[in-house]
N, C-alpha and C positions, 0 to 999 in steps of 0.2 A: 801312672795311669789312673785316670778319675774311675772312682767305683759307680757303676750304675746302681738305681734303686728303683722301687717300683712301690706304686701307690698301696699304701696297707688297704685302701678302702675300694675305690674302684679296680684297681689292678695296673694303669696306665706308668709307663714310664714316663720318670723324673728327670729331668735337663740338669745336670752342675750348677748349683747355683741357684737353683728355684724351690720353691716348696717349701713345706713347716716340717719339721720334726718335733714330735711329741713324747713325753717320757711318763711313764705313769708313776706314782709312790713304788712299785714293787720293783721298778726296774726295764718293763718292757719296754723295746722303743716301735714305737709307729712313725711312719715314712708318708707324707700327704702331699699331694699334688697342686692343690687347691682347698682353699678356705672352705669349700661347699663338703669337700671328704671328710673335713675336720669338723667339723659341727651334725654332720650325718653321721659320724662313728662316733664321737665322744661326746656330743651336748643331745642327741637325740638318741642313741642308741641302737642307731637302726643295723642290718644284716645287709652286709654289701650282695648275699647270695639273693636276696629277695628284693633290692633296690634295682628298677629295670635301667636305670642308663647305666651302669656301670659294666665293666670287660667282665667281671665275675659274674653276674647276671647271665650274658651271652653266652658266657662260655659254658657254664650248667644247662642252659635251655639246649645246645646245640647238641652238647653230650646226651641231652635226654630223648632230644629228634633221632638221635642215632641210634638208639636203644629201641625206638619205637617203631622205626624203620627194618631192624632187624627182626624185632618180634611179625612185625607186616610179610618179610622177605620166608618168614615161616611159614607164615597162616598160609601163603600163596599155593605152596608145595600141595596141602591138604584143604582145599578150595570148601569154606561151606556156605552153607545156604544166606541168601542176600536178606536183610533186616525188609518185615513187608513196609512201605511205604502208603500211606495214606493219600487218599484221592482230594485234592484241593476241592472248594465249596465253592461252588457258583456265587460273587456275589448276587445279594437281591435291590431289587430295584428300592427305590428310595419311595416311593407312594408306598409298597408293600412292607416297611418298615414299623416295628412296634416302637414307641416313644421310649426312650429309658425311664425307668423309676425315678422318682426323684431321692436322691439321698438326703437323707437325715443328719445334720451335721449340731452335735451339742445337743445340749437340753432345750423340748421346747417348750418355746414361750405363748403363755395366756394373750388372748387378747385384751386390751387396756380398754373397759367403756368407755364413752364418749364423755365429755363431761357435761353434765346441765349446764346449761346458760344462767348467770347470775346477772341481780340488778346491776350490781358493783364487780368487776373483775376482778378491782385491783383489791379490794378491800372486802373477802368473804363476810368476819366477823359483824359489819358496818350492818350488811342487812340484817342479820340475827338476833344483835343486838336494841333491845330500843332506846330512844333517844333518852338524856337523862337529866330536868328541870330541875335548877335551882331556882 
């Protein structure tokens, strides 16, 4: 009889013949379904209990609906007072609307004066300079 196996990582059963087995230096062996289990449990490290596609995933959340259902199927017995709810806000119309502030993003900047108009653009020195006779 072929032994069944089940995913070390998400939990899913292993078909005969498919999947990676992995051995660690100490001896452990982990059982994977898929290349994506083996790189989420050993090159990333992650918790199959806290990765949400995974059967282990599901099966912690369900188990904990049931514990919160039962803690509910309690309160019910001893009925208390309803959490007060706040009254929704009328929106306001858009004419009666104050502008938002403008945000301030980064340090700000100086204004740059303008610059004077030169004889010469290209060449400031040229005018400052005077001409020079040999």
């Amino acid at each position: 009889m072929v032994e069944k196996r089940n995913c070390s990582f998400c939990g899913n059963a292993i078909e005969p013949g498919t999947g990676k087995m992995y051995i660690r230096k100490d001896g452990t062996v982990y059982n994977f379904c898929c290349n994506k289990c083996k790189k989420n449990s050993v090159d990333l490290g992650r918790v199959s209990r806290r990765t949400r596609w995974t059967t282990r995933y599901a099966e912690l959340k369900a188990s904990s609906l049931k514990r919160e259902k039962a803690a509910e199927g309690a309160s019910e017995e001893a009925p208390e007072e309803k959490p007060n709810t706040k009254p929704k806000k009328k929106p306001v119309p858009r004419e009666s609307r104050k502008p938002a502030p403008a945000k301030e993003s980064g340090p700000v900047k100086k204004p740059v004066p303008a610059k004077k108009p030169a004889e010469d653009d290209k060449n400031p020195k040229a005018v400052a300079q005077p001409d020079k006779a040999k």
